[in-house]
C-alpha positions as CSV (number, residue, x, y, z in Angstrom):
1,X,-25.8,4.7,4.1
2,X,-25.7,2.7,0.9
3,X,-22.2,2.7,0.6
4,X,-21.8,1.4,4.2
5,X,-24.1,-1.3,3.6
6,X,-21.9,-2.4,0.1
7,X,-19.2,-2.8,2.3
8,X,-20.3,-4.7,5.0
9,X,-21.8,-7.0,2.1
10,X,-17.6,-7.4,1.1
11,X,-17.0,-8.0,4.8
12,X,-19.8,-10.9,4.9
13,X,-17.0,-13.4,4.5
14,X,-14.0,-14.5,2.2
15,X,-15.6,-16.9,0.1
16,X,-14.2,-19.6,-2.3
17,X,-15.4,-16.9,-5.1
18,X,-13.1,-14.1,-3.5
19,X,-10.5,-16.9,-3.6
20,X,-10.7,-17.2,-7.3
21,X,-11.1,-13.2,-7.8
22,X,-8.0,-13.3,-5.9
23,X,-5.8,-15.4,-7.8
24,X,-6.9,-14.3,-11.0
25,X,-5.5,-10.6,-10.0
26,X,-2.7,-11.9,-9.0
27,X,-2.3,-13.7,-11.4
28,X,-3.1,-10.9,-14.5
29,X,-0.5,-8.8,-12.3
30,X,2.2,-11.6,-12.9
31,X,1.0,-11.6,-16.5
32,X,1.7,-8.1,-17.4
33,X,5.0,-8.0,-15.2
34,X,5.9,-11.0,-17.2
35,X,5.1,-9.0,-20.3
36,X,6.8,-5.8,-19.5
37,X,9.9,-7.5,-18.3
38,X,9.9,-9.9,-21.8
39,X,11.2,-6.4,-23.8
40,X,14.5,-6.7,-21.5
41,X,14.5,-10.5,-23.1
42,X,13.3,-10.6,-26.2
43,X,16.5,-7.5,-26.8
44,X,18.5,-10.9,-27.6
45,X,16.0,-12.9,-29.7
46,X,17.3,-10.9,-33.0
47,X,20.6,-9.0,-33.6
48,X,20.3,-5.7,-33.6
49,X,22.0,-2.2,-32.9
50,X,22.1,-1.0,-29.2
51,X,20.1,2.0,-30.4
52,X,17.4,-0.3,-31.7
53,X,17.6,-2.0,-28.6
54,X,17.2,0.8,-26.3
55,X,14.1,1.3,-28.9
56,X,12.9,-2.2,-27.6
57,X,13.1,-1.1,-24.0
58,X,10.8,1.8,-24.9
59,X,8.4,0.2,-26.8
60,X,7.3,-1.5,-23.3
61,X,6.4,1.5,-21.2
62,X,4.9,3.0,-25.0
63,X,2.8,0.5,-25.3
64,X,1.6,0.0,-21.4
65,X,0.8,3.5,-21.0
66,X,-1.4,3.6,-24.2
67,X,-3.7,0.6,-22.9
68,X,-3.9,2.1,-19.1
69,X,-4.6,5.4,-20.6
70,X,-7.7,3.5,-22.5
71,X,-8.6,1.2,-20.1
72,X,-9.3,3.5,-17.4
73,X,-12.0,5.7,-18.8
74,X,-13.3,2.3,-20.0
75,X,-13.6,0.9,-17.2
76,X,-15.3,3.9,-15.8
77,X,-18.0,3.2,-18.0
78,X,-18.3,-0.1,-18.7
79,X,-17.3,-1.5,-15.6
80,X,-14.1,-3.2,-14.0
81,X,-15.5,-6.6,-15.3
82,X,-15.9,-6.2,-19.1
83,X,-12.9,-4.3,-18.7
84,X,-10.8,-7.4,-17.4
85,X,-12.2,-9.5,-19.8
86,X,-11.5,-7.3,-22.7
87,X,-8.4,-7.2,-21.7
88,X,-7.7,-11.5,-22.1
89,X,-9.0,-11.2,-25.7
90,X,-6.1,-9.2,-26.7
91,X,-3.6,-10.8,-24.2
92,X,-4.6,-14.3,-26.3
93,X,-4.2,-12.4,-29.6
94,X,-0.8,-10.8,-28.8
95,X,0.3,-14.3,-27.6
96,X,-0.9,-16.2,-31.1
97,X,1.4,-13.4,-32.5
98,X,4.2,-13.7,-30.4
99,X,4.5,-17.6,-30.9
100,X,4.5,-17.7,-34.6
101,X,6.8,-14.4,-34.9
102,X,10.0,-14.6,-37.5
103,X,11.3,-10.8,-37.3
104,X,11.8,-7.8,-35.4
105,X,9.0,-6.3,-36.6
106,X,6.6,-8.8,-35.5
107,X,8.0,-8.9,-31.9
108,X,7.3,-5.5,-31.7
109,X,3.6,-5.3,-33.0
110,X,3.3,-8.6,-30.6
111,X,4.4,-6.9,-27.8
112,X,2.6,-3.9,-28.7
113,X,-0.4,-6.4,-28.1
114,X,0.5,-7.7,-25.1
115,X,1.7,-4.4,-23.4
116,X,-1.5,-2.8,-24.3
117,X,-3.2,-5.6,-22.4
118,X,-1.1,-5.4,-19.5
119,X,-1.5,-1.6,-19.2
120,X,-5.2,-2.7,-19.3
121,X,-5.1,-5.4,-16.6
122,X,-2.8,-3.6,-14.3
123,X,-5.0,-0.2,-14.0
124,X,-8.4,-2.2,-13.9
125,X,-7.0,-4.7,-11.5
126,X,-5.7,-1.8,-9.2
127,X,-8.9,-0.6,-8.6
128,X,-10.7,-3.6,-8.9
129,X,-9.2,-4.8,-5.4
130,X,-10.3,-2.1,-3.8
131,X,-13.0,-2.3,-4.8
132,X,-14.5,-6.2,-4.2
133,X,-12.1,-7.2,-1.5
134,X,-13.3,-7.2,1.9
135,X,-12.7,-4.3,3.9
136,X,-10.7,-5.4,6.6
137,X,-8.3,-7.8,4.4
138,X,-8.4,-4.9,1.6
139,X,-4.7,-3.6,2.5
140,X,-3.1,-6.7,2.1
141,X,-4.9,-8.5,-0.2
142,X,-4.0,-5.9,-2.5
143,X,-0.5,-5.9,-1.9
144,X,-0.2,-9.4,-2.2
145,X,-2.5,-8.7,-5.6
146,X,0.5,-6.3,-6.3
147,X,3.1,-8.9,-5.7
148,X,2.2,-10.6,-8.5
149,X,4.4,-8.3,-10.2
150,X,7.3,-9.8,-8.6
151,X,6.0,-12.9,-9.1
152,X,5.5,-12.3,-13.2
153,X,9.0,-10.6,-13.9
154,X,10.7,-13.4,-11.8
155,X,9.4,-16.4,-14.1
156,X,10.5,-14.9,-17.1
157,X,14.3,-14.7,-15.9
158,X,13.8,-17.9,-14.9
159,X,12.7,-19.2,-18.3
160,X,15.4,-17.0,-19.7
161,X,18.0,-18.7,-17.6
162,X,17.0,-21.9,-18.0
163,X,17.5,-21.3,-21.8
164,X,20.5,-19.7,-21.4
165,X,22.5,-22.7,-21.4
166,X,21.7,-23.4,-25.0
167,X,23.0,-21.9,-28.0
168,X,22.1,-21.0,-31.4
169,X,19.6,-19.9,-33.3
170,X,17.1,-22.9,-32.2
171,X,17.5,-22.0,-28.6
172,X,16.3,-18.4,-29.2
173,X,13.3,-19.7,-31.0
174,X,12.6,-22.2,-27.8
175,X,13.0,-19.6,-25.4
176,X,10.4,-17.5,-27.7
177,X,7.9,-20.3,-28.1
178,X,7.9,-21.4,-24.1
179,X,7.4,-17.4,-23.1
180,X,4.1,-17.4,-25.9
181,X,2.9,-21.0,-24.9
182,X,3.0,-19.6,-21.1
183,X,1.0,-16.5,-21.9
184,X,-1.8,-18.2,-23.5
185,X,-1.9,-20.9,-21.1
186,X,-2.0,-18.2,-18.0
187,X,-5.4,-16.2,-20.1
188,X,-7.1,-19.2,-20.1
189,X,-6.6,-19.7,-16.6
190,X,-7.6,-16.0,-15.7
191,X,-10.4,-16.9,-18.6
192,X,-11.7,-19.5,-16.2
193,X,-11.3,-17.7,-12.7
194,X,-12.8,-14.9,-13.8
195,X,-16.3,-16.5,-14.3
196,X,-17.7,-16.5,-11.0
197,X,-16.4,-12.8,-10.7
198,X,-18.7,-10.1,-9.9
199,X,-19.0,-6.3,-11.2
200,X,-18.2,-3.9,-8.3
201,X,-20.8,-3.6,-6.4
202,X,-19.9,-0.4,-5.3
203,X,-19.3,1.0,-8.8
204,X,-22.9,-0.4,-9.7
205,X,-24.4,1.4,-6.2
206,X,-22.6,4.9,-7.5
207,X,-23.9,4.4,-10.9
208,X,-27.5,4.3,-9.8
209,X,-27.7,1.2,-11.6
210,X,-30.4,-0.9,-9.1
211,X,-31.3,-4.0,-10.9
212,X,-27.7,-5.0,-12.1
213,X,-26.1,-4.4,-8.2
214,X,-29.1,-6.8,-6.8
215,X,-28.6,-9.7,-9.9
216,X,-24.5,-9.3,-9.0
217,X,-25.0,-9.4,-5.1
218,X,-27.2,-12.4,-5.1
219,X,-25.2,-14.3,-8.0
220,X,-22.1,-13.9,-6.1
221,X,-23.3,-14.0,-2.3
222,X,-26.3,-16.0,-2.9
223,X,-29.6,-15.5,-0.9
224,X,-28.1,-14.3,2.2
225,X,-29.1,-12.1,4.8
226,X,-26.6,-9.3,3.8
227,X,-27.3,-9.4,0.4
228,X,-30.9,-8.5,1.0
229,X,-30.0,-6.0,3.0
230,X,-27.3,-4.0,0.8
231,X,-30.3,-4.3,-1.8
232,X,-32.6,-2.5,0.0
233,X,-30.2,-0.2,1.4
234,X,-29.4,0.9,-2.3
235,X,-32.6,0.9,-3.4
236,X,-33.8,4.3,-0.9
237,X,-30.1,5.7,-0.6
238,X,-28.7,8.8,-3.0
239,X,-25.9,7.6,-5.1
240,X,-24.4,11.5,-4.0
241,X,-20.9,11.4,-2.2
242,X,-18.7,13.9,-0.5
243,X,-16.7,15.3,-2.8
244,X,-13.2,16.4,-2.0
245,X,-12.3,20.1,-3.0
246,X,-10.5,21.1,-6.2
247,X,-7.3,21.6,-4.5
248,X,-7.1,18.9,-2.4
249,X,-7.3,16.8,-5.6
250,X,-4.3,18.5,-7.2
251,X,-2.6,17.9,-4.7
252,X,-3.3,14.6,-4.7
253,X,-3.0,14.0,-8.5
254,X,0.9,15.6,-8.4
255,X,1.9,13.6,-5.3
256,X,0.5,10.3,-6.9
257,X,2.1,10.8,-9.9
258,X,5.8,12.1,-8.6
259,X,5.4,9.1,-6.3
260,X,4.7,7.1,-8.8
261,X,7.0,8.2,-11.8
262,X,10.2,7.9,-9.1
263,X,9.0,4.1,-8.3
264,X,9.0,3.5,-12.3
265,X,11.8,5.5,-13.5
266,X,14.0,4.1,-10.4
267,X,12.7,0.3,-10.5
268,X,13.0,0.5,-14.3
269,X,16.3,1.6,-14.8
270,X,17.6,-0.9,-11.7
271,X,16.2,-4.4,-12.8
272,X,15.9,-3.7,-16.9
273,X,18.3,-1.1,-18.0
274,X,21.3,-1.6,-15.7
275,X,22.1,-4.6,-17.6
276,X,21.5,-3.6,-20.9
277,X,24.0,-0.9,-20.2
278,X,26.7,-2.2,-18.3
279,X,26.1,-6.1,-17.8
280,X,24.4,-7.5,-20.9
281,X,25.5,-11.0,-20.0
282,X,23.7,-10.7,-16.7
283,X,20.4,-9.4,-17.8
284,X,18.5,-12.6,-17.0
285,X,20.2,-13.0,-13.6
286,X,19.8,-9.7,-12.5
287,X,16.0,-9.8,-13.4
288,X,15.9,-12.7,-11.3
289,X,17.5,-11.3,-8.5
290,X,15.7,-8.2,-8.3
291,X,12.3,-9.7,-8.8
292,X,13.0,-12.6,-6.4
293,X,13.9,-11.0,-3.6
294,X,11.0,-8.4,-4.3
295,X,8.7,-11.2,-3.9
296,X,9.8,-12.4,-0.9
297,X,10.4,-9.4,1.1
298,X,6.5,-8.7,-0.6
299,X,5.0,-10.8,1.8
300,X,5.5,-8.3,4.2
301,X,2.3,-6.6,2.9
302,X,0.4,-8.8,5.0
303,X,0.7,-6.5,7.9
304,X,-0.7,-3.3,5.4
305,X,-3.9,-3.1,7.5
306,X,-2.3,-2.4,10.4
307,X,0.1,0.3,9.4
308,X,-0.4,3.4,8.3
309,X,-0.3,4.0,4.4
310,X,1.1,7.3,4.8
311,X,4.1,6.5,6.6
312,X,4.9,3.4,5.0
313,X,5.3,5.3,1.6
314,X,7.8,7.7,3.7
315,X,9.6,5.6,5.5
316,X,10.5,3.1,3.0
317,X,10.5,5.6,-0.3
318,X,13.4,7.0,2.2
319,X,15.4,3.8,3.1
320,X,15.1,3.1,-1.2
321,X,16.6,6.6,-1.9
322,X,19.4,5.9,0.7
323,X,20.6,2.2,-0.2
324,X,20.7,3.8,-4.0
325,X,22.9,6.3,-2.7
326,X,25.3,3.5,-1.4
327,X,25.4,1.5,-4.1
328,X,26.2,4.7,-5.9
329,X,29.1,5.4,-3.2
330,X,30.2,1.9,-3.5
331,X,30.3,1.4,-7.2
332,X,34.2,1.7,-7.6
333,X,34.2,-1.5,-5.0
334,X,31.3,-3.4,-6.8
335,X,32.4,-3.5,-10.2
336,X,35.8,-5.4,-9.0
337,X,33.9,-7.5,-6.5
338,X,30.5,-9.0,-7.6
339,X,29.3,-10.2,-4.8
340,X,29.0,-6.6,-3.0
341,X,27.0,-5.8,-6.1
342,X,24.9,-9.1,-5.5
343,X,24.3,-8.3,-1.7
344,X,23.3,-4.5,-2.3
345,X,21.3,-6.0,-5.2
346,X,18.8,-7.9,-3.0
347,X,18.4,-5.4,-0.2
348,X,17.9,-2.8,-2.4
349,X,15.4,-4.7,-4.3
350,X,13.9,-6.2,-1.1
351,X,13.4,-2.4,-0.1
352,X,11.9,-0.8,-3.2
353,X,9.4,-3.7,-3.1
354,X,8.1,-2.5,0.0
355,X,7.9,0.9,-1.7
356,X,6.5,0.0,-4.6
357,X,3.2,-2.2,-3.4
358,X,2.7,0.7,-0.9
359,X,2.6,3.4,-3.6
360,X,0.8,1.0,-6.3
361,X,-1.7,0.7,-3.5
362,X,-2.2,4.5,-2.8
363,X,-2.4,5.6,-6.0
364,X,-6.1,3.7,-6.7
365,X,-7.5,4.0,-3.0
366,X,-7.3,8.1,-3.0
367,X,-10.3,8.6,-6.1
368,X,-14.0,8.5,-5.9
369,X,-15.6,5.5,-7.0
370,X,-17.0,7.0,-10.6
371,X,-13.8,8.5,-11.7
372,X,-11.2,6.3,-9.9
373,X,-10.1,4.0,-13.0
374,X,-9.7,7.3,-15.0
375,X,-7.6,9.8,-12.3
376,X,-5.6,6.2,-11.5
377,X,-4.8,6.0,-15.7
378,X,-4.0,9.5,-15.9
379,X,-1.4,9.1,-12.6
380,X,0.6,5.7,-14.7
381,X,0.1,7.4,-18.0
382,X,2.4,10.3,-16.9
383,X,4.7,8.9,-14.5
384,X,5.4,5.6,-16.4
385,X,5.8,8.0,-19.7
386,X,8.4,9.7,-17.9
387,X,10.4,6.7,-17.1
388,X,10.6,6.4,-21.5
389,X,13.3,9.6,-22.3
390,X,15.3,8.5,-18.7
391,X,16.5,5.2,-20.7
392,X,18.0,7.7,-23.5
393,X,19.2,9.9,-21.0
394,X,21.0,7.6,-19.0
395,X,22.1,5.2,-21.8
396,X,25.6,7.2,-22.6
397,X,26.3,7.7,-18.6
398,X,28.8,6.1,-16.6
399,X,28.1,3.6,-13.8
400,X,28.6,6.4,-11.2
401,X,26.4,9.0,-13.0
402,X,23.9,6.5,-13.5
403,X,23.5,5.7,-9.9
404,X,23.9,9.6,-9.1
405,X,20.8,10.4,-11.2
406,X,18.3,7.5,-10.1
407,X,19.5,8.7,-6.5
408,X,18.0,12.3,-7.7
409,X,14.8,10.6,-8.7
410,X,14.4,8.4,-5.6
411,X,15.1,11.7,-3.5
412,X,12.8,13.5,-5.3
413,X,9.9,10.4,-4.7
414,X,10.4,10.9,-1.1
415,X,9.9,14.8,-0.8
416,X,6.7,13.7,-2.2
417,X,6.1,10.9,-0.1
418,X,7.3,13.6,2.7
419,X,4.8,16.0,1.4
420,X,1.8,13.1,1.7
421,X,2.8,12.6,5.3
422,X,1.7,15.9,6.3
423,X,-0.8,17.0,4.1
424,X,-2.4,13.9,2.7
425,X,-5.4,11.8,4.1
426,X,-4.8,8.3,5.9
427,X,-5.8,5.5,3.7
428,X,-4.2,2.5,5.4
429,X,-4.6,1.1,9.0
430,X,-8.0,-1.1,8.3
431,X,-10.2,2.3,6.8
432,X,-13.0,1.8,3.9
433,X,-12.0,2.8,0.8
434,X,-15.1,5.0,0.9
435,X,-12.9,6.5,3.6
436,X,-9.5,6.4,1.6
437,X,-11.0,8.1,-1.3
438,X,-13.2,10.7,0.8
439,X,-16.0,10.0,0.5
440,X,-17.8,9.2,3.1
């Protein structure tokens, strides 16, 4: 019953502590949205061929994937703290970079940085929610953690626009030094909120590791009722779980990853390649757009503990898949009339915002405890380096074609959303995430 008792220790209350926890993962979310979407920007700082360019659109995902793909076994064995504060260290380092960069080459290594810290942040903050936030605000507190992204990519085009109006070579290095400043001055923020954060207590309980769960329960919750109780719980209780069979987890691991690899390849090739293809001129607007209206329709994720997870990712994995296919039927109207384009624009991305949070909040709930940061890396380690060749793929298509083939990949997210439906296990609707992952 150990595991029971850690989360009714989360339910205890929402404390001014879980506040802070909170914005500092929405906030490291924002952060590494900002970051990835800064390779769609920073194609302008320097003149350069479009194949370099495309290169520069690469180098984001490259670099993500390689710090979730370390981050996750990390975190697995160090904990989801040390992990998150790792992570800062080489945000701050990759920012210092950034700010005093004078090439091409020192964009990229400073990106490289920066994205390998955001791969970091985004996997151990995934789980992290899950985790620490209390049980019956778990849904939506994650989705709003998830949000961020939104939140991230739409103050970059922001600062992109507002710099858009000046010219030259000194506006490019303003534009460079306000997106640097802005990333140092959000890690010392998540620095700072992050003090008062606790390790999971439930990773601590699974790892057998007694003394450190009852120093973090009582530092965090203080000498409360609950807290002696979860202590004393732990300390009689086996750390063993239920352990779901071999093929159940396949299945799992393929849907999470097809589900996930349409969300990146379709989102990625709507708000940051689209431009760079067709609309160069339009990249910062279009960013804006997409992200904006992602955030707001986001907020809809408040209502994620009382809806099922499984049909959510159905239902509006389907309605993304069929507003790409009418932007795709429409495209011979749109390119002669903008504002069509600007309409389907923000329902499409109001849409695939609902899509994304839901799948970004599967994909970290359906793992036991001990393993989850790792099976969660290995699911955005494949699915996000899939999204990589699509951008040389689709770079020599037309407008039609283009839409025709992220149609193919939204279609094929939602057979696998389909195939969750009916075969997968129920992780929204208020369950524990002992629940979610199996368990218990």
């Amino acid at each position: 019953m150990a595991a029971v008792n850690v989360h009714r220790l989360a339910e205890a209350r929402w404390s001014s502590k879980t506040t802070w926890m909170f914005i500092s993962f929405v906030l490291g979310l924002a952060l590494e949205s900002y970051v990835f979407s800064l390779a769609s920007i920073a194609i302008y700082w320097e003149t350069m061929p479009k194949a370099l360019g495309e290169l520069l659109l690469a180098w984001a995902p490259i670099w993500l994937i390689v710090g979730i793909i370390i981050s996750g076994p990390f975190s697995d064995k160090y904990g989801r703290k040390v992990t998150l504060f790792s992570t800062l260290g080489l945000y701050a380092v990759g920012g210092i970079v950034l700010f005093f960069a004078n090439s091409y080459l020192v964009i990229l290594i400073a990106l490289a940085l920066m994205l390998m810290a955001g791969g970091g942040e985004m996997n151990s903050i995934m789980v992290a929610s899950h985790e620490l936030m209390p049980s019956k605000h778990r849904g939506k507190a994650t989705m709003m953690i998830i949000n961020g992204i939104n939140l991230g990519g739409l103050a970059l085009a922001i600062i992109a626009l507002t710099n858009a109006a000046v010219s030259g070579s000194a506006a490019i290095t303003m534009q460079r030094d306000v997106v640097a400043v802005a990333v140092l001055v959000v890690v010392a923020i998540l620095f700072l909120s992050r003090m008062s954060m606790p390790e999971s207590f439930l990773w601590l309980q699974r790892k057998g590791r007694q003394a450190e769960l009852e120093r973090a329960v009582h530092a965090y919750y203080g000498d409360v009722k609950e807290a002696h109780e979860v202590v004393s719980a732990a300390e009689t209780t086996p750390t063993a779980v239920k352990t779901p069979s071999n093929r159940y987890q396949w299945f799992t691991m393929i849907v999470m990853i097809v589900v996930a690899a349409a969300n990146t390849i379709g989102f990625g090739l709507m708000a940051y390649a689209l431009a760079f293809a067709f609309f160069p001129s339009l990249q910062p607007t279009i960013l804006a757009i997409f992200e904006g209206a992602g955030f707001v329709v986001g907020f809809l994720g408040l209502y994620a503990d009382r809806v099922s997870r499984r049909h959510a990712l159905f239902w509006t994995f389907l309605g993304t898949f069929v507003l790409t296919v009418i932007v795709g039927l429409t495209s011979s109207a749109w390119k002669h009339d903008m504002t069509l384009f600007w309409v389907l624009l923000v329902i499409l991305a109001g849409v695939n915002s609902l899509c994304y949070l839901t799948e970004d909040t599967v994909k970290p709930e359906v793992w036991p405890t001990l393993h989850r940061g790792t099976l969660t890396a290995i699911a955005r380690f494949v699915s996000i380096g899939l999204y990589i060749p699509t951008i040389y793929i689709t770079a020599k298509m037309s407008i039609p074609h283009y839409i025709l083939f992220n149609s193919a990949v939204w279609f094929v997210g939602t057979l696998a959303a389909l195939a969750w439906l009916i075969w997968g296990r129920e992780t929204g609707g208020g369950v524990t995430i002992e629940v979610a992952s199996g368990e218990a």
